[in-house]
C-alpha positions as CSV (number, residue, x, y, z in Angstrom):
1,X,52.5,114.6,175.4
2,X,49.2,114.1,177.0
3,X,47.9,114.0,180.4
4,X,44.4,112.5,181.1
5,X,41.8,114.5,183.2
6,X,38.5,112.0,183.3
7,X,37.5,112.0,180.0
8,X,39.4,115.1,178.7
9,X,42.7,115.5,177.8
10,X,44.7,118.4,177.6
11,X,48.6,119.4,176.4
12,X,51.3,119.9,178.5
13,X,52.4,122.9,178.1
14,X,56.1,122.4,177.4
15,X,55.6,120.0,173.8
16,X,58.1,120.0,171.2
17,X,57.5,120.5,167.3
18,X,58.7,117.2,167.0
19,X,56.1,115.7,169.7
20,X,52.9,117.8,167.7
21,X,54.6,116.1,164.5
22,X,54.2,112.4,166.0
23,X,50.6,113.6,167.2
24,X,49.8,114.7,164.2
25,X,51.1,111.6,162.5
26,X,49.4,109.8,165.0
27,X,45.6,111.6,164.4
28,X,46.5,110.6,160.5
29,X,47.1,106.7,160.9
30,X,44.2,106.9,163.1
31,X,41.8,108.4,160.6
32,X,43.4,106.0,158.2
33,X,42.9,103.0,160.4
34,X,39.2,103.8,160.6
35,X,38.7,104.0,157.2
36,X,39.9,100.4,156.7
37,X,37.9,99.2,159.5
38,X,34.9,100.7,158.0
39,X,35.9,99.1,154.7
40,X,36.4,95.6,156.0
41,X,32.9,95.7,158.2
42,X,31.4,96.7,155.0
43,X,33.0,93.9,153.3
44,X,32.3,91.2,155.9
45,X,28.3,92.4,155.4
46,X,28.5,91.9,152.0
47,X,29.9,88.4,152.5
48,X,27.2,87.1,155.1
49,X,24.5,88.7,152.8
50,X,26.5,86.0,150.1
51,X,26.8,83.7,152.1
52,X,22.3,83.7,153.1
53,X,22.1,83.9,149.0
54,X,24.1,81.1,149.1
55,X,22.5,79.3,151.3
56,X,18.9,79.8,149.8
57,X,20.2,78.6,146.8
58,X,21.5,75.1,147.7
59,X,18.8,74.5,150.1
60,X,16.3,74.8,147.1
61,X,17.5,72.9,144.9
62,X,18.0,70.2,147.6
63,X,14.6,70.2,147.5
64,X,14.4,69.8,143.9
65,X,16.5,66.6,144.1
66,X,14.1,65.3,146.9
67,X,11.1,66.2,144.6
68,X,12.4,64.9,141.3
69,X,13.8,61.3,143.4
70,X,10.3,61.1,144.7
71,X,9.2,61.7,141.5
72,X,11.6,58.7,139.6
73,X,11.2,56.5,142.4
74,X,7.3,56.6,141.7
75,X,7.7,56.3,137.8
76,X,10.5,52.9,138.2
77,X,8.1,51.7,140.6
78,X,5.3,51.8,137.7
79,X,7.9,50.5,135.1
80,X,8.6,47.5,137.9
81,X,5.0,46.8,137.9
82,X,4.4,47.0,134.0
83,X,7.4,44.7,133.6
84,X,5.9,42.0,136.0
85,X,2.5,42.0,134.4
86,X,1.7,38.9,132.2
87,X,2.9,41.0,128.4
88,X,6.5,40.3,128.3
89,X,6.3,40.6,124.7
90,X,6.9,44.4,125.3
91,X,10.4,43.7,126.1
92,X,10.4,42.0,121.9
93,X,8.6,45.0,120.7
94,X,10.9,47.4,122.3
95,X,14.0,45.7,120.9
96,X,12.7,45.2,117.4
97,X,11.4,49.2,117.0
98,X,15.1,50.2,118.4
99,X,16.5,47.9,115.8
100,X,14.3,49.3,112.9
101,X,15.4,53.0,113.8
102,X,19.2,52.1,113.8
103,X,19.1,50.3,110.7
104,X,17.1,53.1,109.4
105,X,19.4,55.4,110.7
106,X,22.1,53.1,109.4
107,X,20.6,53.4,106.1
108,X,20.3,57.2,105.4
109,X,24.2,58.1,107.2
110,X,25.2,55.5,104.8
111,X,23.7,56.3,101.3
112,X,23.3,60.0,102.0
């Protein structure tokens, strides 16, 4: 056993084997304790370190998905604005090419 003097301690002088076994046990599960400790602050380092990657990841491409909205926003604005000029025969034209590459397409799958 141990008695405390301040900061030192010091053994009594009538210890047992028994009692220096425990102590030493004791000292062991300490050191071991430490070493598990040092593991998991390591450990929860490497996670916030993650977890900042993580972060800098998802906040840029957030702003990729605000740049490329911005970016169709402005294009079906222009589409809007084409569509309400006074050529509506784009719409015709449109349908009758898509029509001539599927039966084009039609053709060759069919007598390939």
């Amino acid at each position: 056993m141990r008695r405390s003097r301040g900061n030192e301690y010091y053994a009594l002088p009538n210890q047992s084997a028994s009692e220096n076994l425990l102590e030493s046990e004791n000292e062991v599960m300490t050191d071991e304790l430490k070493d598990k400790i040092h593991a998991l602050k390591s450990l929860s380092i490497d996670i916030g370190m993650e977890v900042k990657y993580q972060d800098k990841i998802i906040r840029d491409l957030d702003d990729d998905f605000e740049h490329t909205g911005g970016f169709l926003g402005s294009t079906l604005s222009r589409v809007l604005r084409l569509g309400k000029g006074g050529h509506n025969y784009y719409i015709l034209y449109m349908i009758l090419f898509s029509l001539f590459v599927f039966a084009v397409l039609w053709f060759v799958i069919k007598f390939r």
